[in-house]
DSSP file (Angstrom, degrees, kcal/mol; ACC not computed):
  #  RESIDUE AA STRUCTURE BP1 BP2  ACC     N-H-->O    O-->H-N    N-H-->O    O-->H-N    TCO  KAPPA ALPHA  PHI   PSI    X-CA   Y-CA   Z-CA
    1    1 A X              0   0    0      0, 0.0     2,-0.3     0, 0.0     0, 0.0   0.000 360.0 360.0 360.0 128.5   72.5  -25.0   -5.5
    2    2 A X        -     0   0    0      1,-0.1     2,-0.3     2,-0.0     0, 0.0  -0.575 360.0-128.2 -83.8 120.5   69.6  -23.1   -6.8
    3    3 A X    >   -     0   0    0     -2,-0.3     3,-0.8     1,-0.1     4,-0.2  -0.606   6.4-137.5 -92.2 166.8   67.2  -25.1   -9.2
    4    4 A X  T 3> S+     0   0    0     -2,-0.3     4,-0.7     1,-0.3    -1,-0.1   0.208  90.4  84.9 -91.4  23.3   66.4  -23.3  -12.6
    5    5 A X  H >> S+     0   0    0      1,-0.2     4,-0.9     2,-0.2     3,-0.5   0.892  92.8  44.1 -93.5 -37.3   62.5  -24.6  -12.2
    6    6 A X  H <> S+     0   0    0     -3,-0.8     4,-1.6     1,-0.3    -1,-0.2   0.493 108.8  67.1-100.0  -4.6   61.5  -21.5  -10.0
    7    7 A X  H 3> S+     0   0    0      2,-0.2     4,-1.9    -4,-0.2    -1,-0.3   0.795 100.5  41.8 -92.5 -34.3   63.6  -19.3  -12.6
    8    8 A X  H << S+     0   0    0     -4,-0.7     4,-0.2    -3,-0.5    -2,-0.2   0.843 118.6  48.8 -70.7 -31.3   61.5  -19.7  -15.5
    9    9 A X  H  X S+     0   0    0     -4,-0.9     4,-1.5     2,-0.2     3,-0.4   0.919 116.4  39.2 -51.9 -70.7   58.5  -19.3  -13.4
   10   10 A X  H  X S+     0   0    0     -4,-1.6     4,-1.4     1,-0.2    -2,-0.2   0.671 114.0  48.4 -56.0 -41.2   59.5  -16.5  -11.7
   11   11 A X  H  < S+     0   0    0     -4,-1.9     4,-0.3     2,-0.2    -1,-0.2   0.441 111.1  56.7 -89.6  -5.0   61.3  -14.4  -14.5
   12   12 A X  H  > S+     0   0    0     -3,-0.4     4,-1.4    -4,-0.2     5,-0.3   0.675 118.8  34.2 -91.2 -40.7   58.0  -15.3  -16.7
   13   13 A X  H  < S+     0   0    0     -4,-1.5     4,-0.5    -5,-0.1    -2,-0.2   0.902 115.5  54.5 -55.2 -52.3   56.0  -13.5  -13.6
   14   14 A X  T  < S+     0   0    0     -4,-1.4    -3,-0.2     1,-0.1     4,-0.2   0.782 128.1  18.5 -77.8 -29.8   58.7  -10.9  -12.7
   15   15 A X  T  > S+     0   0    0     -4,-0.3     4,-0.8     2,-0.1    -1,-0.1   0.923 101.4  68.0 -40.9-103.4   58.5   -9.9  -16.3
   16   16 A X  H  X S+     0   0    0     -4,-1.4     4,-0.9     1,-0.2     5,-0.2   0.550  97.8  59.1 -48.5 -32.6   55.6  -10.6  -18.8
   17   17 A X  H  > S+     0   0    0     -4,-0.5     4,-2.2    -5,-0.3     3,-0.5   0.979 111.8  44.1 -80.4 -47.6   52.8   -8.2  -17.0
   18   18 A X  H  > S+     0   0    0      1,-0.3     4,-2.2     2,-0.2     5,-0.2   0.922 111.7  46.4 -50.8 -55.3   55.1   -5.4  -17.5
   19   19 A X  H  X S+     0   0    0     -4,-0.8     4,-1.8     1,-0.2    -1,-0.3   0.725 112.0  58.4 -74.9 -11.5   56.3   -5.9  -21.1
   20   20 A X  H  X S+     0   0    0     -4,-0.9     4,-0.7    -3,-0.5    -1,-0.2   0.681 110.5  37.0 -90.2 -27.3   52.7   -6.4  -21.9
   21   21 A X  H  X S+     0   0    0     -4,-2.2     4,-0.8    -5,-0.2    -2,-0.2   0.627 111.7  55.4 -99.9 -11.5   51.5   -3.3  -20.8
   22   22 A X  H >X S+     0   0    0     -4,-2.2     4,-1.5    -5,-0.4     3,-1.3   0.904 118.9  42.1 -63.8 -60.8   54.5   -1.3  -21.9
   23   23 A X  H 3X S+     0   0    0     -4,-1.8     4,-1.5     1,-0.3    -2,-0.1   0.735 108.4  54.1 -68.3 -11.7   53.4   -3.1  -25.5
   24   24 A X  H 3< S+     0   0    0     -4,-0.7    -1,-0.3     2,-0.2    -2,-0.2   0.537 112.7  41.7 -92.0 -26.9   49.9   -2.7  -25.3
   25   25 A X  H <X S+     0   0    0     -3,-1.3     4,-0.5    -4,-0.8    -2,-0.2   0.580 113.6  58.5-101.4   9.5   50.3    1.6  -24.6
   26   26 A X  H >X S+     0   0    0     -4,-1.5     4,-1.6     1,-0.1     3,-1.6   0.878 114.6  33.5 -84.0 -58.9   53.2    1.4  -27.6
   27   27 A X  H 3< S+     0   0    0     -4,-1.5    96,-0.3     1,-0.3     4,-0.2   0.340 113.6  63.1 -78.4  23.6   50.5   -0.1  -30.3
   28   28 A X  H 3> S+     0   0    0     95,-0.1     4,-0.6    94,-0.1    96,-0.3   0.826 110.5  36.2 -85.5 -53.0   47.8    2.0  -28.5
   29   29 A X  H <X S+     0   0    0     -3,-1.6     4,-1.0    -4,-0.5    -2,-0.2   0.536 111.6  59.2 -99.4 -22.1   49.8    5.1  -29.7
   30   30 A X  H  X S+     0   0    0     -4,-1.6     4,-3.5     3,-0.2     3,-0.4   0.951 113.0  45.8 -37.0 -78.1   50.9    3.5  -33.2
   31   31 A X  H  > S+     0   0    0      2,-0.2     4,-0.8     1,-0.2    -2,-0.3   0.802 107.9  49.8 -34.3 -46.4   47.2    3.3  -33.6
   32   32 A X  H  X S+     0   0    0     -4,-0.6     4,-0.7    91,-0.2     5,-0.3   0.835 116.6  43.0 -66.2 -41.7   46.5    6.7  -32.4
   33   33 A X  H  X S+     0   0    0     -4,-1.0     4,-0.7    -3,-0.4     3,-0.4   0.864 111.9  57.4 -83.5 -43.5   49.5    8.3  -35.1
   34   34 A X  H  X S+     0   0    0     -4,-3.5     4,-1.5     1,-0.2    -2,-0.2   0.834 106.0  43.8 -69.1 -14.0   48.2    6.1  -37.7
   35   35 A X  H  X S+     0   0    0     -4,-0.8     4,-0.6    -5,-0.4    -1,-0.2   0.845 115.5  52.6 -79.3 -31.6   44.5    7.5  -37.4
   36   36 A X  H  X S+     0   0    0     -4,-0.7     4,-0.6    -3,-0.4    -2,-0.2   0.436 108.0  54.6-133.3 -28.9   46.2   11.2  -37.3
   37   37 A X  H >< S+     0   0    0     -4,-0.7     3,-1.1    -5,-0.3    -1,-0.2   0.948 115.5  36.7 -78.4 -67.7   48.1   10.4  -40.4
   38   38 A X  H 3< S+     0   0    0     -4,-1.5    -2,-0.3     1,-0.3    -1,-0.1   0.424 115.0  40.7-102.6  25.5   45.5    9.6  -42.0
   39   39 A X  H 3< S-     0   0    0     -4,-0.6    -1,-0.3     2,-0.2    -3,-0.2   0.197  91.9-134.2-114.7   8.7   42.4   11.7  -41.3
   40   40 A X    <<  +     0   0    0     -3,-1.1    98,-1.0    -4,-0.6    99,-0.4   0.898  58.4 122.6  61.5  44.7   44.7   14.7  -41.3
   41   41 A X        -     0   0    0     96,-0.2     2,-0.5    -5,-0.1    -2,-0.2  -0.940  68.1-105.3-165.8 155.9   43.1   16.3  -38.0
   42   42 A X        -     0   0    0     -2,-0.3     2,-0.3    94,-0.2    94,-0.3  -0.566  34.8-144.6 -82.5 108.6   43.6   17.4  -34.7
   43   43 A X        -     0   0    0     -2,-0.5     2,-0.9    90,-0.1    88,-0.3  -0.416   8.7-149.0 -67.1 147.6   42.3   15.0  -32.5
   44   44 A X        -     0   0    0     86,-2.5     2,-0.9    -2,-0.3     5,-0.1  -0.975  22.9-135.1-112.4 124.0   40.6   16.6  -29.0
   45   45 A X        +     0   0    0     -2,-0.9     2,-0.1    86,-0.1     3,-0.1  -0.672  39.2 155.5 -54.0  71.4   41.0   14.6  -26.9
   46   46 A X     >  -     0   0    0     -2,-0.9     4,-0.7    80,-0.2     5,-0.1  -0.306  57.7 -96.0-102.2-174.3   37.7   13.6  -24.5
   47   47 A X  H >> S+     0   0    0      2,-0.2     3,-4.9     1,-0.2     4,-0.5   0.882 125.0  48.3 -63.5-102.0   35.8   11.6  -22.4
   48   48 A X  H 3> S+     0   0    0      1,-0.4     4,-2.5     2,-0.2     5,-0.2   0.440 111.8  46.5  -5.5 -71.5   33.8   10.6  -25.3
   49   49 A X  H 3> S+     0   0    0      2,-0.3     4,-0.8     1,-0.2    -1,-0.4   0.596 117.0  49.6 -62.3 -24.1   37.0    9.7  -27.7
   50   50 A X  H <X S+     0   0    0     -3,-4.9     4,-2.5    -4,-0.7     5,-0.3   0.870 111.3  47.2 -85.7 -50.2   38.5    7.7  -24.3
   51   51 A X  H  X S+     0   0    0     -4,-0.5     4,-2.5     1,-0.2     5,-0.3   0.924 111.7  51.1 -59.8 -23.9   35.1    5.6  -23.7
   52   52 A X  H  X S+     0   0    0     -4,-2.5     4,-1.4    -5,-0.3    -1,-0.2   0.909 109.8  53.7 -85.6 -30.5   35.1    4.8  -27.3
   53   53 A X  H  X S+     0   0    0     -4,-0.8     4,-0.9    -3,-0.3    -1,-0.2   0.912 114.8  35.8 -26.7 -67.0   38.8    3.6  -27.0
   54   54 A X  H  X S+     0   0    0     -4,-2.5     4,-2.3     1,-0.3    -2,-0.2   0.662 112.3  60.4-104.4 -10.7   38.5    1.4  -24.6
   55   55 A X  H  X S+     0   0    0     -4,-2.5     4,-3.0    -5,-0.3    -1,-0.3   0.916 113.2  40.4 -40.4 -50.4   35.1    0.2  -25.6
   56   56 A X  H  X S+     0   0    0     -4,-1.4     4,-1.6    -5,-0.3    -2,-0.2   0.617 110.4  56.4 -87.3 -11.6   36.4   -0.8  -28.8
   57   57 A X  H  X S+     0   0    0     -4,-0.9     4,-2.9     3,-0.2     5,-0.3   0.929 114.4  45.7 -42.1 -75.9   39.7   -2.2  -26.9
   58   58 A X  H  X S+     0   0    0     -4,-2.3     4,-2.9     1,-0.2    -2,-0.2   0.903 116.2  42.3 -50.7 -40.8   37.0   -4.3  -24.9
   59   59 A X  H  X S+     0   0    0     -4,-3.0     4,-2.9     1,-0.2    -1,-0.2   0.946 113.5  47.9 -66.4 -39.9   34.9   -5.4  -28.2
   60   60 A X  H  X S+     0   0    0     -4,-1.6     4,-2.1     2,-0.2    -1,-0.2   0.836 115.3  51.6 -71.9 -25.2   38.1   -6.4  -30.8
   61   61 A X  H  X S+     0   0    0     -4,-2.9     4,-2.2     2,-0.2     5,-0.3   0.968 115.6  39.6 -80.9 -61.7   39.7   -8.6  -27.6
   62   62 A X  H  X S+     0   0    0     -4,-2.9     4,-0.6    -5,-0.3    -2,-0.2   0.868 113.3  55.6 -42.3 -37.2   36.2  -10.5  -27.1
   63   63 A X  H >X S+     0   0    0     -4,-2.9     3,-1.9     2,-0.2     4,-1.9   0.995 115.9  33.9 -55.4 -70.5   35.9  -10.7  -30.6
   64   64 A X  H >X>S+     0   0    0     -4,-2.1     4,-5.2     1,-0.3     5,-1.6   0.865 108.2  64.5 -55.3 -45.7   39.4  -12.5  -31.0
   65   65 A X  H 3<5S+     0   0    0     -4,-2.2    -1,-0.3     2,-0.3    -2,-0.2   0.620 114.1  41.7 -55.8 -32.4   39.0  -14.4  -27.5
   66   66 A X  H <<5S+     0   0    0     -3,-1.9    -1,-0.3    -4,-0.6    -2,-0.2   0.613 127.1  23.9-115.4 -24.6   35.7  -16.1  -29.8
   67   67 A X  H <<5S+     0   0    0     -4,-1.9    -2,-0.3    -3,-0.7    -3,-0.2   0.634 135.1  16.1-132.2   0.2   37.0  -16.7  -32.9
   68   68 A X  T ><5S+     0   0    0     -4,-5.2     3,-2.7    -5,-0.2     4,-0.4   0.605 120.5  48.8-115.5 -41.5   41.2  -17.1  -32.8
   69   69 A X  T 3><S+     0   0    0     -5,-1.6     4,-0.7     1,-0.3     3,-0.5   0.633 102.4  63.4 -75.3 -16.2   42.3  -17.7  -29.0
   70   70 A X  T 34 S+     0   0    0     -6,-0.3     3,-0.5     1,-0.2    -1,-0.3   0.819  93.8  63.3 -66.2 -43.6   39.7  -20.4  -28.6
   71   71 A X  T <4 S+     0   0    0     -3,-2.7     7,-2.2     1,-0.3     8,-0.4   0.631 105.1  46.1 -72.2 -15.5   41.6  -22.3  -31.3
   72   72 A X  T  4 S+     0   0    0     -3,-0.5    -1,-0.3    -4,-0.4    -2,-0.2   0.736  85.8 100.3 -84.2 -37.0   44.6  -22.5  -29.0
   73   73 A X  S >< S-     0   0    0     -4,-0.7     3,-2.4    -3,-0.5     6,-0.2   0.049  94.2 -67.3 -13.1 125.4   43.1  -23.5  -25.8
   74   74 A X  T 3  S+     0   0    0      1,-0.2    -1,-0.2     4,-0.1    -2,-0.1  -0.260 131.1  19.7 -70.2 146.1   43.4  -27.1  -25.2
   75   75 A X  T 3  S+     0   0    0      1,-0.3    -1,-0.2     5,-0.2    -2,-0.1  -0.053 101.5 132.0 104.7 -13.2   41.6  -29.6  -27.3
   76   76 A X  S X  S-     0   0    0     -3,-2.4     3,-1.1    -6,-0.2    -1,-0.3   0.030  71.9-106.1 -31.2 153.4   41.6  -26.1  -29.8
   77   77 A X  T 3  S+     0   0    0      1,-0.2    -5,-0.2    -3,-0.1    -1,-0.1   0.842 117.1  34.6 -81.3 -18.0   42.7  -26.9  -33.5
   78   78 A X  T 3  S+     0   0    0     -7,-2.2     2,-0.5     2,-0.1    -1,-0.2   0.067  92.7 115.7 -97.9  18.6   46.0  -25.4  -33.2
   79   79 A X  S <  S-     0   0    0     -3,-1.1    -4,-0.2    -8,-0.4     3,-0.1  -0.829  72.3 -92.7-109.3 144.7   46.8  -26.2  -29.6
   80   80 A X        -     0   0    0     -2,-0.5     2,-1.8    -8,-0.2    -5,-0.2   0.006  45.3 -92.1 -25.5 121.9   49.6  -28.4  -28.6
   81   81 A X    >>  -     0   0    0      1,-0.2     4,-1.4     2,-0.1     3,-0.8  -0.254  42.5-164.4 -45.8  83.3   49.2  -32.2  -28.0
   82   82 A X  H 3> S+     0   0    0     -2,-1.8     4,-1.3     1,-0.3    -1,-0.2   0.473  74.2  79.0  47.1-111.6   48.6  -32.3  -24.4
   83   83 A X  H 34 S+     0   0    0      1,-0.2     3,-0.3     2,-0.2    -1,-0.3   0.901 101.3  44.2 -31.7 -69.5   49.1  -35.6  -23.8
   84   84 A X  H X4 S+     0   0    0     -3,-0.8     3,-1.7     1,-0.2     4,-0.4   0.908 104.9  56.4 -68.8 -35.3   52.5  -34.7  -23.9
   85   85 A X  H 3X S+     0   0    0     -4,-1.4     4,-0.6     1,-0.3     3,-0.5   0.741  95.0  60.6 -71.5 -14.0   52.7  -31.9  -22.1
   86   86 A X  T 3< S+     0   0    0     -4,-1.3    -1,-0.3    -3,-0.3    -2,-0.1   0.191  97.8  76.0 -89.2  26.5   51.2  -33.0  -18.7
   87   87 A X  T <4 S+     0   0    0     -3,-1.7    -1,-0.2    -4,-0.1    -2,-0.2   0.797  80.0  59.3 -26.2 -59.3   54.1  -35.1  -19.2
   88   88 A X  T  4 S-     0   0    0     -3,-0.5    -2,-0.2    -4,-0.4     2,-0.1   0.726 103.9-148.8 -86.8 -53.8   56.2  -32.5  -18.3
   89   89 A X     <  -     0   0    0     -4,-0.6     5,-0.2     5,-0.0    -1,-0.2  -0.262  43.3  -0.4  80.2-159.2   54.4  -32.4  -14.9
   90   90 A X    >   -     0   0    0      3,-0.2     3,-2.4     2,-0.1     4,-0.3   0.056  67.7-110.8 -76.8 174.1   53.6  -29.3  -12.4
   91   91 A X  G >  S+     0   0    0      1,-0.3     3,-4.6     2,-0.2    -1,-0.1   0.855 123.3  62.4 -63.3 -45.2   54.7  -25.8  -13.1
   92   92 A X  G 3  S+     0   0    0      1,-0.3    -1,-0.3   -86,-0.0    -2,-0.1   0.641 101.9  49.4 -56.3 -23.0   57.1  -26.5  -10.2
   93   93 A X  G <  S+     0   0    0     -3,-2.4    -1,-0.3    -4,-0.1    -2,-0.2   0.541  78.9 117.0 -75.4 -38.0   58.7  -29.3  -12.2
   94   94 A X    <   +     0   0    0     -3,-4.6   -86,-0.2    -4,-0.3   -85,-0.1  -0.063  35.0 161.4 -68.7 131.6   59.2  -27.1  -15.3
   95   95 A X        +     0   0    0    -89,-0.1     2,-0.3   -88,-0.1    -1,-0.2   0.635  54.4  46.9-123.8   8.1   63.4  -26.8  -15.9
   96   96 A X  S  > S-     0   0    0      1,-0.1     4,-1.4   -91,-0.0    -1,-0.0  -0.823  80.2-121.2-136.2-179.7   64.1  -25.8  -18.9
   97   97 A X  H  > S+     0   0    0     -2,-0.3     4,-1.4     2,-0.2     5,-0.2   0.825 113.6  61.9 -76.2 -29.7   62.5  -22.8  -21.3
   98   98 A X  H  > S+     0   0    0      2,-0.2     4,-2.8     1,-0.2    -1,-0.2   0.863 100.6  49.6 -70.0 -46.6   61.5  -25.1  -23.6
   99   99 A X  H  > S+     0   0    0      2,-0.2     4,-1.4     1,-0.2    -1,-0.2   0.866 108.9  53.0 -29.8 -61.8   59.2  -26.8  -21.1
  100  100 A X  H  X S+     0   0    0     -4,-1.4     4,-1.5     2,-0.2    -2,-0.2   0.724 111.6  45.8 -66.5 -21.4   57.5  -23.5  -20.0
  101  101 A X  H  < S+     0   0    0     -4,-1.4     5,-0.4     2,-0.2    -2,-0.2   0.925 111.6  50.8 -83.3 -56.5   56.7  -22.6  -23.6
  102  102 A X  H  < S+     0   0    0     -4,-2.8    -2,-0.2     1,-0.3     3,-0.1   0.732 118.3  36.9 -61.6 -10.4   55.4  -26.1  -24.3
  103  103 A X  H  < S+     0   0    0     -4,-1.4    -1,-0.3   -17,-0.0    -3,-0.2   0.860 141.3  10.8-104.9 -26.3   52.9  -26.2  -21.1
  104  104 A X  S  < S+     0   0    0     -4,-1.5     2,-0.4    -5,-0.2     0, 0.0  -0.215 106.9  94.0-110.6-146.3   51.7  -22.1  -21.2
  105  105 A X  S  > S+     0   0    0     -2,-0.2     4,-1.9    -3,-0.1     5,-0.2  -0.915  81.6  40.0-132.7 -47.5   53.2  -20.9  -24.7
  106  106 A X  H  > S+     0   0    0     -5,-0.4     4,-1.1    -2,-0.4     5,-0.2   0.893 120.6  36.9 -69.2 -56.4   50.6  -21.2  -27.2
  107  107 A X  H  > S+     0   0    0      1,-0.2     4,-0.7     2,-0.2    -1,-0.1   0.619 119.7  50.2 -92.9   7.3   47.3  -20.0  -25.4
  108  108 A X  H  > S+     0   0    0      2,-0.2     4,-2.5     3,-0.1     5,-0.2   0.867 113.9  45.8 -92.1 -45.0   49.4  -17.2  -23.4
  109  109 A X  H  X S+     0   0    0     -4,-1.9     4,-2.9     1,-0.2     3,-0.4   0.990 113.0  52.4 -45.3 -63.0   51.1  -15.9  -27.0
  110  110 A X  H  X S+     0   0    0     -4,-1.1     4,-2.8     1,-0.3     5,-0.5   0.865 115.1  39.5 -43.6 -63.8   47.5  -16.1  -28.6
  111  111 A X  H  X S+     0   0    0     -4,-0.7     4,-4.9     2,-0.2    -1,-0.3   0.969 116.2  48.5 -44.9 -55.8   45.9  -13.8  -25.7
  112  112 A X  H  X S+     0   0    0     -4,-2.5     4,-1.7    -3,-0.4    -2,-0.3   0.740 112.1  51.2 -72.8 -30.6   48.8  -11.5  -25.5
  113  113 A X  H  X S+     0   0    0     -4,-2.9     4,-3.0     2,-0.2    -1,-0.3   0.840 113.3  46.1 -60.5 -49.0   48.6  -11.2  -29.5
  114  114 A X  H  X>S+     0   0    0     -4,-2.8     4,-1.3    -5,-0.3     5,-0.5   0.914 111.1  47.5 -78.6 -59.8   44.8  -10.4  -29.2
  115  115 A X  H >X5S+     0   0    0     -4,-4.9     4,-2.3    -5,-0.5     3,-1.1   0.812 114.4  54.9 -40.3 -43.0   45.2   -7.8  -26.5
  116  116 A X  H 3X5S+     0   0    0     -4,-1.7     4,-1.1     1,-0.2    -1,-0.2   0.956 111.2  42.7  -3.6 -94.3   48.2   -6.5  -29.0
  117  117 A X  H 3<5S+     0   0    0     -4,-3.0    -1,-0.2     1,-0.2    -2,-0.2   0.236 117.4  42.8 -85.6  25.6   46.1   -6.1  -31.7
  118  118 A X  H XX>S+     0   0    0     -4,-1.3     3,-4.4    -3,-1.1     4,-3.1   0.734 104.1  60.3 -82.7 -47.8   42.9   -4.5  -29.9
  119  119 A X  H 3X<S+     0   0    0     -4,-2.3     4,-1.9    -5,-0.5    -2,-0.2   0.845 111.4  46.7 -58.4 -33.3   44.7   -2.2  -27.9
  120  120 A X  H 3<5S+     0   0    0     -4,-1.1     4,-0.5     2,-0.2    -1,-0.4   0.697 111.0  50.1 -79.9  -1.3   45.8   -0.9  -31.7
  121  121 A X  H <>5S+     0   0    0     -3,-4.4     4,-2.8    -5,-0.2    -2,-0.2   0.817 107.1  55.1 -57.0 -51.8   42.5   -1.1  -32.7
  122  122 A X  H  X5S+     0   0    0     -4,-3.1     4,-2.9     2,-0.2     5,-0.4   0.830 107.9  48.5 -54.1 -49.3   41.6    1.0  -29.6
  123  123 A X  H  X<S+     0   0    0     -4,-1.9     4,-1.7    -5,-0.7     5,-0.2   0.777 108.6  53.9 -70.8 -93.9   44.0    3.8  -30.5
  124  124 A X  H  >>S+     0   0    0     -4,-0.5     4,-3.2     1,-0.3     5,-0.6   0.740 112.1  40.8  12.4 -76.8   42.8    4.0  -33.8
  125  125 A X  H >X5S+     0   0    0     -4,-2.8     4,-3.9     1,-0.2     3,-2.1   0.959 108.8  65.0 -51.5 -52.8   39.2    4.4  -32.7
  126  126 A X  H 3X5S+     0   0    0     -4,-2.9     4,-1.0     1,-0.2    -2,-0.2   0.804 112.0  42.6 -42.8 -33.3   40.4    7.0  -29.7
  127  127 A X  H 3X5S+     0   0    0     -4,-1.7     4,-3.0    -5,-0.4    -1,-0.2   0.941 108.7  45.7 -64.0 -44.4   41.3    8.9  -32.3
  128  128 A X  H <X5S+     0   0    0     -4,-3.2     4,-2.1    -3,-2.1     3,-0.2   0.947 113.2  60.2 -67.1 -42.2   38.8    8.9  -34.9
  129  129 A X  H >X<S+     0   0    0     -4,-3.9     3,-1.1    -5,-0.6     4,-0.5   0.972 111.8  38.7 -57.7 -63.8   36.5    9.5  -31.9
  130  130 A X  H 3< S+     0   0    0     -4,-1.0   -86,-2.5   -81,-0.3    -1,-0.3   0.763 111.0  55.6 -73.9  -4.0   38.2   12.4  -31.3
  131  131 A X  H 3< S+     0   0    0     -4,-3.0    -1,-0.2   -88,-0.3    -2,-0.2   0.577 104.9  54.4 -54.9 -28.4   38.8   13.6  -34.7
  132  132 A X  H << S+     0   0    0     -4,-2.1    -1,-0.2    -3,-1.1    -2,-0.2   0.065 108.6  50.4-106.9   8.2   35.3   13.5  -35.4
  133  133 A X  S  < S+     0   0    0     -4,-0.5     2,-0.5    -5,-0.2    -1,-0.2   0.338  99.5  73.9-122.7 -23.3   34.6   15.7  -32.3
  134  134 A X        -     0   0    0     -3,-0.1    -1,-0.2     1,-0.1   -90,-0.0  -0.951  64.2-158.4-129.2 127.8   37.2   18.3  -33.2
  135  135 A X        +     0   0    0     -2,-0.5     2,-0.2    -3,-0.1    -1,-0.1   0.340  59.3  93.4 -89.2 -15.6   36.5   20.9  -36.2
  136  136 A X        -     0   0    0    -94,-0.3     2,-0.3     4,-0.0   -94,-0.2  -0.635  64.0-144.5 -78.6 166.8   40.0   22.2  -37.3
  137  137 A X     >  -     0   0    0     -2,-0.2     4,-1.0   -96,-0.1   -96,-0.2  -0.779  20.1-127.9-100.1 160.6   41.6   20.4  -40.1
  138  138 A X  H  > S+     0   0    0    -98,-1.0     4,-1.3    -2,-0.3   -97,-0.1   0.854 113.1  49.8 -83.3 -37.4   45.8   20.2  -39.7
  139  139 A X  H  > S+     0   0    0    -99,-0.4     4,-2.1     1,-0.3    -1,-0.1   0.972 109.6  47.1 -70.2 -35.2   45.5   21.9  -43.9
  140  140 A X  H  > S+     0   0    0      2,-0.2     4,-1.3     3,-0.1    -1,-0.3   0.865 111.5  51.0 -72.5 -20.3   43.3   24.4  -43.0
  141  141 A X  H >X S+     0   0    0     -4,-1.0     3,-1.3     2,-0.2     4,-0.8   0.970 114.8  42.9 -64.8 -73.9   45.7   25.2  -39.8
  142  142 A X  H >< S+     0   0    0     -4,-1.3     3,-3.0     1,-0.3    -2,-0.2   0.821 111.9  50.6 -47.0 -63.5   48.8   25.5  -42.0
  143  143 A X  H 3< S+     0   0    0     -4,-2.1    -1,-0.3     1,-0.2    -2,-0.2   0.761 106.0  65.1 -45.3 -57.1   46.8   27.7  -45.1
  144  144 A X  H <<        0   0    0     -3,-1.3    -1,-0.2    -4,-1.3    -2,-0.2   0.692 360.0 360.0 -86.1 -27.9   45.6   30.3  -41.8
  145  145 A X    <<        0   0    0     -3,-3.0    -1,-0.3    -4,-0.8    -2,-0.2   0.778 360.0 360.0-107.1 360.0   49.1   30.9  -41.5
């Protein structure tokens, strides 16, 4: 009989890194169409307009990592009594979902939430950086024709 501790474990492994970069190039590219909406220009796309993406990627995750994710962390003001969860004892131990949220759940959301909302932060700049590089406007294209 198979126990269901190595399943939560496993399917949280087999998983989460995937859907987190799947969700991290979805709000990348939300970010990138919401700058293009509204500055109304054709980004070109460059080197310049990528480092300044993923610069700003790096800074809004550090940023949050200092002032929200911290707060989640144990002994954090929002982070989960503890005490009670090294009750639950070692990962190997976890059996139920409810377990696995209560020992990673809180500072893993909290990360995966900041990385979320850089990586749209990051699109957002990779655009303006490359809006601000590139000289048509999308109204002057349409009047030319």
């Amino acid at each position: 009989r198979l126990r269901p501790a190595p399943m939560c474990v496993g399917m949280a492994v087999l998983f989460g890194p995937p859907t987190t970069c799947l969700g991290c190039y979805w709000v990348h590219s939300r970010g990138q169409a919401t700058a293009h909406w509204y500055l109304q220009r054709v980004p070109a796309f460059t080197w310049w307009s990528a480092t300044t993406g993923a610069g700003a990627i790096a800074a809004a995750y550090t940023a949050q990592l200092r002032s929200v994710v911290r707060h989640f962390e144990p002994g954090g003001a929002l982070a989960l009594d503890y005490r009670n969860v090294q009750a639950l004892g070692r990962p190997g131990e976890i059996s139920t979902w409810g377990q696995f949220w209560r020992l990673t759940g809180p500072p893993v959301a909290a990360r995966v939430g900041a990385l979320l909302v850089s990586c749209y932060v990051g699109g957002v700049a990779h655009a303006c950086a490359g809006a601000a590089s590139s000289p048509a406007d999308v109204r002057s294209l349409s009047r030319r024709e």
